[in-house]
N, C-alpha and C positions, 0 to 999 in steps of 0.2 A: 485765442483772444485777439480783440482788435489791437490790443495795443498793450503793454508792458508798463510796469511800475521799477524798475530798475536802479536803484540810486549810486550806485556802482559803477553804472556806463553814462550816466547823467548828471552830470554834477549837482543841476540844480534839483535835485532833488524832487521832482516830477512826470508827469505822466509823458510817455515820448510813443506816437503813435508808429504802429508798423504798418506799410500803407502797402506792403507788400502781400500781409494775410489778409487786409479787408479788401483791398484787390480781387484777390482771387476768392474768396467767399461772397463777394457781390459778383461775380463771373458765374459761380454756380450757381446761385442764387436766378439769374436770370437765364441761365441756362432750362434749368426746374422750369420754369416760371412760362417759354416759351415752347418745351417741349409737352407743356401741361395746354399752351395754347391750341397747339396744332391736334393735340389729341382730341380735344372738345372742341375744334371748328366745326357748326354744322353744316350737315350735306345740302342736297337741294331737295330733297327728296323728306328732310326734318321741316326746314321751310314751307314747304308746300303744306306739310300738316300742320304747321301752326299758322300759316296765313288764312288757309282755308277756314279751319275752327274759329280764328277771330274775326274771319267776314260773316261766317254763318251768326257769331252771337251778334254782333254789331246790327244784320240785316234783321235779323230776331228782335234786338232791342228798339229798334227803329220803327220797323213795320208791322208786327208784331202783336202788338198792344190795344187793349181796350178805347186810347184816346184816338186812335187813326179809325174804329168804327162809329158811321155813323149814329145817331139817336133812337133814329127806325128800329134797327138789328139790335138792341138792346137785351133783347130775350134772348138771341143767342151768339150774343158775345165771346164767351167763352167756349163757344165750340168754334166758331171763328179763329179765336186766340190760336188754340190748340192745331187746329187744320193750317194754319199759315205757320206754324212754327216747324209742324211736321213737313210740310211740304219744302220749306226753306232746310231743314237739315237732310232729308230725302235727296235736294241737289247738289250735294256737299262733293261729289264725284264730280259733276260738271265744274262747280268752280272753281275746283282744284285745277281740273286740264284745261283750263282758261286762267288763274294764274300762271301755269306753268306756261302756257303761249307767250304770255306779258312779261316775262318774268328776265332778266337779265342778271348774271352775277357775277362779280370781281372777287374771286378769291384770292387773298393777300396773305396764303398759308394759315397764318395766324390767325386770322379772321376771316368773315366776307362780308362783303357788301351785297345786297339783293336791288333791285330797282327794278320796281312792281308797276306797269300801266295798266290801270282797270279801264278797259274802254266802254263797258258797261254802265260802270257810274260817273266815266271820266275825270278819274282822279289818277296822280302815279304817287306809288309809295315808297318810301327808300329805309328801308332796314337793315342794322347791323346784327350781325351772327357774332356771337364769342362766347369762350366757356360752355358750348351748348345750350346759351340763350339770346334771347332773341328782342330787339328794341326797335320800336317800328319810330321814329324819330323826323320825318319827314313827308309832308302830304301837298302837293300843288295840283293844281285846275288844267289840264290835260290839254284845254282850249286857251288857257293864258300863257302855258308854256308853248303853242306852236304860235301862237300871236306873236309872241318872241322870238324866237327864232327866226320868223319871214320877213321882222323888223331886221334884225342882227341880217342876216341874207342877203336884203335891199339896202343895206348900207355899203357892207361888204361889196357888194357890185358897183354900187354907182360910184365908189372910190377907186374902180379900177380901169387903169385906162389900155388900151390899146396899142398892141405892139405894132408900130411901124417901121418898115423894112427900107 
């Protein structure tokens, strides 16, 4: 029990908390809770198949589709459909060893972090791993972050001055 009904050791006749058992029942508790973390941290190798799979549907839903062909090819639309869908999941090996090229990750035991540069579409993706899933949570323009940087870069230098001897 967290805490005892006693009216014997309490005069006032109420609830007197032991803070000594819920102590160490929130000690295990998170104990469970972290060794449950580190067991279901994914690999990079789980990563790579779920980024891959979610590039391949993204490119599929994107490219993929009857509105991307023109008017003309109308009559065979849907073999179009079909041939670009095939072909895009057919590559599914290339973009996987082209995320894994781009691919950087901090594992923090308990979890990880991935940080994905697609230089192909020029986009970088930052995804957290836990519990053995996966939340892609982060997408910036690959060309506005080195914009940045070379800004951040040139400030950094021209505020540094020169050791004189």
């Amino acid at each position: 029990m967290i805490g005892t009904f006693d009216r014997k050791k309490n005069n006032s006749g109420g609830f007197k908390p032991n803070w000594g058992d819920f102590l160490g029942k929130g000690a295990i508790v998170l104990a469970i809770l972290a060794g449950t973390m580190y067991l279901t941290n994914p690999s990079r190798e789980e990563y790579l198949n779920y980024a891959s799979g979610r590039l391949v549907t993204e490119a599929q839903e994107k490219w993929c589709t009857k509105s991307n062909i023109p008017e003309f090819l109308n009559g065979i639309s849907e073999s179009l459909v079909d041939t670009c869908q095939s072909l895009v999941t057919n590559r599914r090996e290339w973009i996987q060893e082209n995320i894994n090229q781009g691919t950087d990750r901090h594992n923090a035991v308990l979890f990880s972090i991935y940080t994905t540069d697609f230089d192909f579409v020029d986009k970088r993706y930052r995804t957290i791993a836990v519990f053995g899933n996966f939340l892609s949570f982060y997408s910036e323009d690959l060309q506005q972050i080195e914009n940045t940087e070379n800004t951040e870069n040139t400030e950094n230098t021209e505020n540094v001055k020169p050791i004189s001897k």
